[in-house]
C-alpha positions in Angstrom: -172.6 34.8 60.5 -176.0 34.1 59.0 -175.9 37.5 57.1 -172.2 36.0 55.1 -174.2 32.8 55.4 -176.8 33.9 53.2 -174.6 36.6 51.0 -172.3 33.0 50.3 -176.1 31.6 48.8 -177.1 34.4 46.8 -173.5 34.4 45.5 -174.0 30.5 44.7 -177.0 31.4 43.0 -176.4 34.1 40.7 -173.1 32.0 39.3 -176.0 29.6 38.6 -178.1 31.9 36.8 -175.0 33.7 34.6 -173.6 29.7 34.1 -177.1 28.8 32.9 -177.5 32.3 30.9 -173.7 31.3 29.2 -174.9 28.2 28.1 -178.5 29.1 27.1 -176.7 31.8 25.2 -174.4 29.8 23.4 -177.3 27.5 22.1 -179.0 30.3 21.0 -176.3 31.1 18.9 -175.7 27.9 18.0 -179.3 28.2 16.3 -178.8 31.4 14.8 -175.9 30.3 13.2 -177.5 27.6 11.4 -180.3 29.2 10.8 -178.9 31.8 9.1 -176.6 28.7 6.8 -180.0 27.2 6.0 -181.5 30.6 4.9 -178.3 31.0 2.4 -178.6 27.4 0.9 -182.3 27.9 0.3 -181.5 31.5 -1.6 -178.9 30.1 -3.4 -181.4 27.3 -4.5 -183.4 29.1 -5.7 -181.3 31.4 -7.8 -179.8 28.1 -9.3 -184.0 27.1 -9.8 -184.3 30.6 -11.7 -181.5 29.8 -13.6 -181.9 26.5 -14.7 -185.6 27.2 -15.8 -184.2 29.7 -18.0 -181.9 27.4 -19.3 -183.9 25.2 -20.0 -186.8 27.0 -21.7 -184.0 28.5 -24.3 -183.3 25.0 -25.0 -187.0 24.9 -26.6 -187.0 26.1 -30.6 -189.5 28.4 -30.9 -190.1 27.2 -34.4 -189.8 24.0 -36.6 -189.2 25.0 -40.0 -192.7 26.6 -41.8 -194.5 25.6 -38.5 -196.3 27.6 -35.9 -194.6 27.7 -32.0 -194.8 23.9 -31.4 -192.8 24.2 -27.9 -194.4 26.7 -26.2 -196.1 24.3 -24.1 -193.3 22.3 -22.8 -191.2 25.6 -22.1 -194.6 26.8 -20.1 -194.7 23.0 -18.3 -191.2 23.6 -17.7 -191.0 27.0 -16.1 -194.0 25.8 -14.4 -191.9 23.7 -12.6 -189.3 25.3 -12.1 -191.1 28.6 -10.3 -192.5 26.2 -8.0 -189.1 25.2 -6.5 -187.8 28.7 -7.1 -190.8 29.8 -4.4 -190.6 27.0 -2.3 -186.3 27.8 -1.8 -187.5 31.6 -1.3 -190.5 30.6 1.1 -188.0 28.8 3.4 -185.2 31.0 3.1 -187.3 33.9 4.5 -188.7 31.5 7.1 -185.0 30.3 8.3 -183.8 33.8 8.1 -186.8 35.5 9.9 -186.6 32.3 12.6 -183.1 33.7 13.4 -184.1 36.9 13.7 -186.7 35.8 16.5 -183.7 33.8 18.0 -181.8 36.9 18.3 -184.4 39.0 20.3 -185.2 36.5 22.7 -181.6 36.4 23.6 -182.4 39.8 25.0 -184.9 38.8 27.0 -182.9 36.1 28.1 -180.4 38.4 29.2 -183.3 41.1 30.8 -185.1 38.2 32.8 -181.3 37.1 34.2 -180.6 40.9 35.0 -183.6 40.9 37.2 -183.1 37.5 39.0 -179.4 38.8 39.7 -180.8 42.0 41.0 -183.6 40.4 42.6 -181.2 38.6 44.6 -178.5 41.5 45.7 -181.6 43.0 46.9 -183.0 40.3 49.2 -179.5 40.0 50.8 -179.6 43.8 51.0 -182.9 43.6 52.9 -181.8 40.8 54.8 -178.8 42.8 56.4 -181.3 45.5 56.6 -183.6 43.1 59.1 -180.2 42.2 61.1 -179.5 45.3 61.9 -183.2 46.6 63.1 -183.4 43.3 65.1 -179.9 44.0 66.9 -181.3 47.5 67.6 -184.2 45.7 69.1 -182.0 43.7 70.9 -180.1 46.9 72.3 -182.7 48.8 72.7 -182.7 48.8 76.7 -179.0 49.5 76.9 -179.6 52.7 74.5 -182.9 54.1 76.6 -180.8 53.9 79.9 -177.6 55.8 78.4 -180.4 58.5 77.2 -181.5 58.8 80.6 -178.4 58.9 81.7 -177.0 62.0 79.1 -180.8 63.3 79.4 -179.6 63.8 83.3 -176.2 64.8 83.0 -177.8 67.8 80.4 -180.1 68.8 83.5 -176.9 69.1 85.6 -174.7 71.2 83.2 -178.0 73.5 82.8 -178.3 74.2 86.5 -174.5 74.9 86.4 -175.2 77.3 83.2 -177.6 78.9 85.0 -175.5 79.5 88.2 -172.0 80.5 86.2 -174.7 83.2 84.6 -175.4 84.6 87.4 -172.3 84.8 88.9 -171.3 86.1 85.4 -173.9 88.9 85.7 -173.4 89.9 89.2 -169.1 90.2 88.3 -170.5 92.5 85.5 -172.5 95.1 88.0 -169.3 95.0 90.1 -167.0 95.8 87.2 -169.4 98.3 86.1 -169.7 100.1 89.6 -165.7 99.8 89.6 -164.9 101.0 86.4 -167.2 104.1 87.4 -164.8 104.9 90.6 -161.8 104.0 88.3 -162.7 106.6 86.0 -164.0 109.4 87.9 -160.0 108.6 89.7 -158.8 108.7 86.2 -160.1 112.0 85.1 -159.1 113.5 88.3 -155.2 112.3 87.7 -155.6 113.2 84.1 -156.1 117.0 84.9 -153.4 116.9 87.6 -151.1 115.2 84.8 -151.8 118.1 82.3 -151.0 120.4 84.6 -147.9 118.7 85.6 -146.7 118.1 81.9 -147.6 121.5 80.8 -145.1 123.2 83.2 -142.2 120.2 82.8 -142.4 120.2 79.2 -141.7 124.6 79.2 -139.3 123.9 81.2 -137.7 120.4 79.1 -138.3 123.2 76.0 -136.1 125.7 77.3 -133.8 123.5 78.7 -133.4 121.7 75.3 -133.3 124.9 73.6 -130.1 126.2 75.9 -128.4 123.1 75.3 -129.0 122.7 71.5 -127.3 126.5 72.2 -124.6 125.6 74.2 -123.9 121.8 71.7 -123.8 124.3 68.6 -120.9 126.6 70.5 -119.0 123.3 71.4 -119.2 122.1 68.1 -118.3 125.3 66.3 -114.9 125.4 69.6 -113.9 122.1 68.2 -114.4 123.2 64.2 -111.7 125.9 65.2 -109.7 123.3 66.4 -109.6 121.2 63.9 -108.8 124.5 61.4 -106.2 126.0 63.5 -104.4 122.4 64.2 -105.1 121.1 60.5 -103.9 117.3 61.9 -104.8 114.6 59.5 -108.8 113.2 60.5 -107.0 109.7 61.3 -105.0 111.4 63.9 -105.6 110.3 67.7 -105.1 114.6 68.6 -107.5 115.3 65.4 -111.1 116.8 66.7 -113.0 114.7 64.4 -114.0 112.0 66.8 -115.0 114.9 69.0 -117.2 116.1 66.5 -119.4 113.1 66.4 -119.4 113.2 70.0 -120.7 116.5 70.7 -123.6 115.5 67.9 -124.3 112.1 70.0 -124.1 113.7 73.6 -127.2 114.5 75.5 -125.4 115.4 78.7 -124.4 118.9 79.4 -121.5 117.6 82.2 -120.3 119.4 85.0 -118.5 122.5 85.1 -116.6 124.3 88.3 -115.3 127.8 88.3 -116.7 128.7 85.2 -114.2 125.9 83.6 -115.1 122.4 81.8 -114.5 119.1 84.8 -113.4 115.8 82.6 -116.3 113.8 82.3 -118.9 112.8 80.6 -121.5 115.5 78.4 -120.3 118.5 76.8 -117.8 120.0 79.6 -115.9 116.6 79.4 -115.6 116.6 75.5 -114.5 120.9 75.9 -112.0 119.9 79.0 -110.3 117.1 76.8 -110.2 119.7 74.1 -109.0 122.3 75.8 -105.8 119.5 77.4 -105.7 118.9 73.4 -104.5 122.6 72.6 -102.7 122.7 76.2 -100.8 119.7 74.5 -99.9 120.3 71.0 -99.9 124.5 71.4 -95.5 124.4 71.9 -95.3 121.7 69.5 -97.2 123.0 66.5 -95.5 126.4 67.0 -98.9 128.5 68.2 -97.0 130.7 70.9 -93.6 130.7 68.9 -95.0 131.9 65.1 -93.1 133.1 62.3 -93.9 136.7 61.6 -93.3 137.6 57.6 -94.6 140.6 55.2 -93.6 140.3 51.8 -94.9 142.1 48.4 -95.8 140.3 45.5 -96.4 142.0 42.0 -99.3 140.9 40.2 -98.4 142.1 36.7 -94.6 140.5 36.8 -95.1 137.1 39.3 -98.9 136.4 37.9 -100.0 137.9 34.1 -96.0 138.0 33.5 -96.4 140.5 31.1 -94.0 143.6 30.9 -95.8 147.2 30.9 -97.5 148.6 27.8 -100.5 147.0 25.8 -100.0 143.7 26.8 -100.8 144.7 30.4 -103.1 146.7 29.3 -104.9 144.0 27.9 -104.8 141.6 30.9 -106.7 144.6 32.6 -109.3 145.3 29.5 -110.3 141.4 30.2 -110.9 141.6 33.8 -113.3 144.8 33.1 -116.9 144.0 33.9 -120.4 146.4 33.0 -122.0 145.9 36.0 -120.5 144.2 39.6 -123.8 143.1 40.1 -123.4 140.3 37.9 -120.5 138.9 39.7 -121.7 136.4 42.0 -118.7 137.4 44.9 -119.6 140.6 44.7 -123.5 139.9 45.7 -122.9 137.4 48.5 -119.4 138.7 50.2 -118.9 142.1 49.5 -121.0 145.3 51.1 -122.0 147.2 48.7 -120.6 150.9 48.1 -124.1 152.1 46.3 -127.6 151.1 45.9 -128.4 148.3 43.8 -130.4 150.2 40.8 -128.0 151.0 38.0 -125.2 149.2 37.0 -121.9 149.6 38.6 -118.7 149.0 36.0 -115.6 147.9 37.6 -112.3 145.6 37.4 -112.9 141.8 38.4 -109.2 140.0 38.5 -109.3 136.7 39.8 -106.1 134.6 41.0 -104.6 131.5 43.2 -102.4 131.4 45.6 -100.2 128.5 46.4 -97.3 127.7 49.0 -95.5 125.0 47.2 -91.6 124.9 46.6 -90.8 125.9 43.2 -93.8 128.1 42.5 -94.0 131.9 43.3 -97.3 133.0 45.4 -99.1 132.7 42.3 -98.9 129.2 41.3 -96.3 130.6 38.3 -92.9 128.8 38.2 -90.9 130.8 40.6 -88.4 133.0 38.7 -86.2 136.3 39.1 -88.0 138.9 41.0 -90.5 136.4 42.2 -91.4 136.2 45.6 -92.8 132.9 47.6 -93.8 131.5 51.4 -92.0 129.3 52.9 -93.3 125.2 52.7 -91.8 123.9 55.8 -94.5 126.2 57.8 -97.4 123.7 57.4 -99.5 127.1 58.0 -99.4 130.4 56.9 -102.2 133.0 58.2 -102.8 136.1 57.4 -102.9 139.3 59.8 -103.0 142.2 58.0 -103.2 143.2 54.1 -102.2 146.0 51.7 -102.6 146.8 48.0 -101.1 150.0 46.2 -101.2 150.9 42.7 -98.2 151.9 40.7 -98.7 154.6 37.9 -102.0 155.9 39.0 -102.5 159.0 37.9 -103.6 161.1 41.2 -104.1 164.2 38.6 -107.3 162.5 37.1 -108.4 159.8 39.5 -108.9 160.1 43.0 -106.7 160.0 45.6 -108.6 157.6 47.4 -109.7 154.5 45.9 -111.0 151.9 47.2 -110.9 148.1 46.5 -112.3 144.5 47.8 -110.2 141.7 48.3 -112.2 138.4 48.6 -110.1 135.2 49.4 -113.9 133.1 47.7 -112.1 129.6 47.4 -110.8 127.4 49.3 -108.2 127.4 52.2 -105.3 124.9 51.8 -103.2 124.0 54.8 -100.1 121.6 55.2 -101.0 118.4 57.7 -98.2 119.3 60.3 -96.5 115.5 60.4 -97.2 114.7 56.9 -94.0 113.7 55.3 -95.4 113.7 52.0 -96.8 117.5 52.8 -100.6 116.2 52.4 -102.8 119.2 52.4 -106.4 119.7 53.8 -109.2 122.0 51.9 -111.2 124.0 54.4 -114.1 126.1 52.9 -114.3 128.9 55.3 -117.1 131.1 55.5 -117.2 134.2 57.4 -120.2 133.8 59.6 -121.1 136.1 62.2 -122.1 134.4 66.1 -124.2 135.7 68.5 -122.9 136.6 72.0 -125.2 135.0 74.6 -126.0 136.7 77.6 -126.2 135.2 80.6 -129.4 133.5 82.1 -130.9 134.4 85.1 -133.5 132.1 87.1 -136.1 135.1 86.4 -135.5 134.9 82.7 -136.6 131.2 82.7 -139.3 131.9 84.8 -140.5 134.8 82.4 -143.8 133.9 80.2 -142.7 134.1 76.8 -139.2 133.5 77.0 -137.4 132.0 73.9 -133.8 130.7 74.0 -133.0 131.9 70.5 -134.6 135.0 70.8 -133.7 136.0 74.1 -130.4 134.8 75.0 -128.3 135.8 71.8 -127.4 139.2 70.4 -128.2 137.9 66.9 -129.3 135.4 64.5 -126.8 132.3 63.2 -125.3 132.2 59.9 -125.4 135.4 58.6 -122.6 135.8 56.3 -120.2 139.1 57.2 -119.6 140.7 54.2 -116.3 142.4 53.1 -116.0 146.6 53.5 -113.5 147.5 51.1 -110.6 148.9 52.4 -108.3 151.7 50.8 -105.6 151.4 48.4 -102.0 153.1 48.3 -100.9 155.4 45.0 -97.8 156.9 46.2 -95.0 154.4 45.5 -92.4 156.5 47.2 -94.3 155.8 50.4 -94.7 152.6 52.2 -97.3 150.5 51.2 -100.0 150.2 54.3 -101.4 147.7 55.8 -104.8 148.6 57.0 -107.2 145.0 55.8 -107.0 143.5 59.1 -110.3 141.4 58.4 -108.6 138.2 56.8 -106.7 137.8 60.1 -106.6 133.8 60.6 -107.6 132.4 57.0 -104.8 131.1 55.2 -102.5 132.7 52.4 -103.3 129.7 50.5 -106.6 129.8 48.9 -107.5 128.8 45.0 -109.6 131.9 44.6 -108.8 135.1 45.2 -111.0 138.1 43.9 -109.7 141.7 43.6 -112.8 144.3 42.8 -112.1 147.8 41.7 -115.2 149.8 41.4 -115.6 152.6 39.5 -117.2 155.0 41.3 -113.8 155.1 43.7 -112.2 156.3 41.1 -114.3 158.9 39.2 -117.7 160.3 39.1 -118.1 158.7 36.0 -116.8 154.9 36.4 -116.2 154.5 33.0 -114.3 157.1 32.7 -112.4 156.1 35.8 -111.7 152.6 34.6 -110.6 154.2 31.7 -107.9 156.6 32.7 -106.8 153.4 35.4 -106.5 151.1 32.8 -104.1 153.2 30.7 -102.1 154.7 33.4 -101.3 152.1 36.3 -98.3 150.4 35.5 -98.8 147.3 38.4 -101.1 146.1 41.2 -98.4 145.0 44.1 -99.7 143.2 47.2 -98.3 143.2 50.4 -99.1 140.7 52.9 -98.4 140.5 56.6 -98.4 136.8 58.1 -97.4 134.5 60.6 -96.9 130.8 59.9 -96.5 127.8 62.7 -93.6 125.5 61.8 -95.8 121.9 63.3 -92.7 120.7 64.7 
């Protein structure tokens, strides 16, 4: 209270100095201004003393007819006079003016000399609150010294419990130290136990993942047949496409008793229900009641449609080619009847085949003398195969030449309950798999034993290529049948590709494709199939 007390008094105070500095101030100016009037009057006297002198001593002749300057003494009297008002205005104007002046700069040290009393007085109340507050920590002063004593102690007591949690601290650390040595020498010891362990359950997990990616690749290639044989539509609750991603998912290998698949889960339980699949749908598709067929087809009359002479003879200039070498069938389907070195000329003809109503076997609108399959059979496969040609000339070509017949496209099957007769494209490759031989507990236990290696008779996906087979030149006799190797593809397929070599039919191939060209009169096929009806 006596601290606002006093800061209420200095407050009093310094109004009183600014409220005498205002009014001192505006005297001041009060002075200045009239000062400064005063100067003005006085100069402006004395320019109208100047001027009136002058006035005046004009107003003297200078001369008086023949006589000398007569008035040069009153003009002199007169300006006399009037310079000594004229310096006496001046005098005091330069007196009032400089008077003001002074005025004006003691106003500044008015103001100066009020500035310090103002500050004098902040500063004494300043030093005043200063003096409270040392006294009322004089006043406290025994409170504070006994709270210091007090944290001085507690500080002594959380030291001796430092020093106590430090050495517990450092005695837990020998222990754990001592411990971890035991836990690690235990470690080490489990560690080369665990190696051990591992190293002989991971040959084994090896082989045994080995023989089942083995055993999932047969499964998936059993229901692959499936799906090719039965051709159903991949939204169809018998179609083998769900199985397919099952057998990829599995990691089971199920049970099996009697060398036969038990329902189930793993791969035996996908085979069993498979196998109750084909049990199920083998009377209805027609697989053990098939349509047996064998039918010739003419290439020159039902595909080039071109009567005998030049114009067929043309159709078989087109399909001559330098070198089969350069025909990619050739190279990846067909084994080869010579040594790849020098080129080999032959006949390439190329051709479709379709099963559709209205169209003969080659995709042609079907017409007299045409032959064509049947399109209720939603499948017909082939068994057997023959090609003869008519007009060769035995005389100059041999008697036994020899031809490949590639089917290189696509198979085309009908889906069996399709009433719209959908089709399904199946590229089918020729693929030879290896036999596995059984695996005896001393074959796993063997050092060195390899699934892949050891367990098949050969290696996956090596393509089977095409021998070519011989070709009949005697119409009068019946055409054979003796390319058995396209048993179970389809007679539908959108590339077919016939290769005559050369060298079958003379020592000089050009000379061969020569005397073939100008002599054969037709290329006939003859075809032995059966066909499932789906119903």
């Amino acid at each position: 209270m006596a601290l606002l007390s006093m800061r209420a008094q200095v407050d009093e105070e310094i109004l009183q100095v600014r409220d005498d500095w205002y009014k001192a101030t505006i005297g001041l100016n009060v002075t200045i201004t009239a000062l400064e009037g005063l100067a003005a009057t006085f100069g402006t006297t004395a320019e109208l003393l100047e001027l009136t002198g002058d006035a005046l001593v004009e107003a003297f002749p200078r001369s008086v007819g023949t006589s000398p300057d007569v008035t040069s003494a009153a003009r002199a009297a007169v300006k006399f006079n009037m310079t000594g008002g004229y310096l006496s205005s001046v005098i005091t104007a330069v007196t009032l003016s400089q008077s003001a002046e002074a005025i004006e700069r003691s106003k500044e040290i008015v103001e100066l000399h009020n500035e310090l009393v103002i500050d004098r007085l902040d500063r004494s109340v300043e030093l005043r609150g200063m003096l409270y507050d040392v006294e009322e920590l004089l006043v406290n002063e025994g409170v504070t010294r006994l709270k210091m004593f007090a944290v001085r102690e507690q500080l002594r007591g959380l030291l001796d419990e430092y020093r106590s949690t430090l050495q517990e601290g450092i005695r837990l650390i020998e222990e754990r130290r001592h411990v971890n040595a035991q836990i690690a020498a235990e470690t080490q010891s489990n560690r080369y136990h665990d190696v051990l362990f591992r190293s002989a359950r991971h040959e084994s997990i090896e082989r045994y993942r080995a023989l089942y990616d083995i055993t999932e690749r047969y499964c998936y290639l059993a229901a692959k047949a499936f799906d090719y044989e039965t051709n159903f539509d991949p939204r169809d609750r018998a179609s083998a496409q769900p199985l397919l991603g099952e057998i990829a998912r599995t990691r089971l290998l199920g049970q099996i008793a009697d060398t036969l698949p038990v329902a189930g889960p793993g791969l035996a339980g996908l085979m069993a229900k498979l196998w109750d699949n084909f049990r199920a749908v083998e009377g209805r598709l027609g697989f053990n009641n098939f349509q047996i067929d064998t039918t010739e087809f003419s290439y020159r009359a039902e595909k080039s449609q071109v009567t005998t002479g030049p114009a067929w003879r043309a159709v078989l200039q087109e399909a001559r080619r330098a070198d089969l070498w350069e025909v990619p069938e050739f190279r990846r389907f067909c084994r080869p009847f010579a040594a790849r070195g020098e080129p080999q000329p032959g006949i390439v003809l190329t051709f479709p085949t379709q099963v559709i109503a209205g169209k003969n076997f080659f995709g042609n609108d079907l017409g007299g003398g045409h032959s064509a399959y049947d399109p209720t059979v939603f499948a017909t496969k082939i068994r057997a195969v023959g090609i003869r040609f008519d007009g060769y000339p035995i005389e100059t070509l041999a008697r036994t030449p020899y031809v490949y017949l590639i089917p290189a496209g696509l198979d085309y099957m009908t889906i069996p309950d399709s009433p719209t007769l959908e089709t399904r494209a199946w590229n089918v490759v020729d693929q030879a798999i290896p036999v596995p031989h059984a695996t005896s507990p001393q074959d796993l236990a063997r050092v060195g034993w390899t699934a892949t290696l050891d367990s098949l008779t050969g290696t996956w996906g090596e393509i089977r290529r095409f021998s070519s087979f011989r070709a009949g030149v005697d119409a009068a006799t019946e055409m054979p049948l003796n390319a058995t190797h396209f048993i179970g593809r389809s007679i539908w397929n959108d590339n077919w590709v016939l290769i005559i070599p050369g060298q079958t039919l003379h020592a000089d191939p050009e000379t061969g494709i020569a005397e073939f060209i100008e002599n054969v009169t037709d290329i006939r096929f003859n075809f032995e199939t059966y066909g499932y009806s789906g119903n």
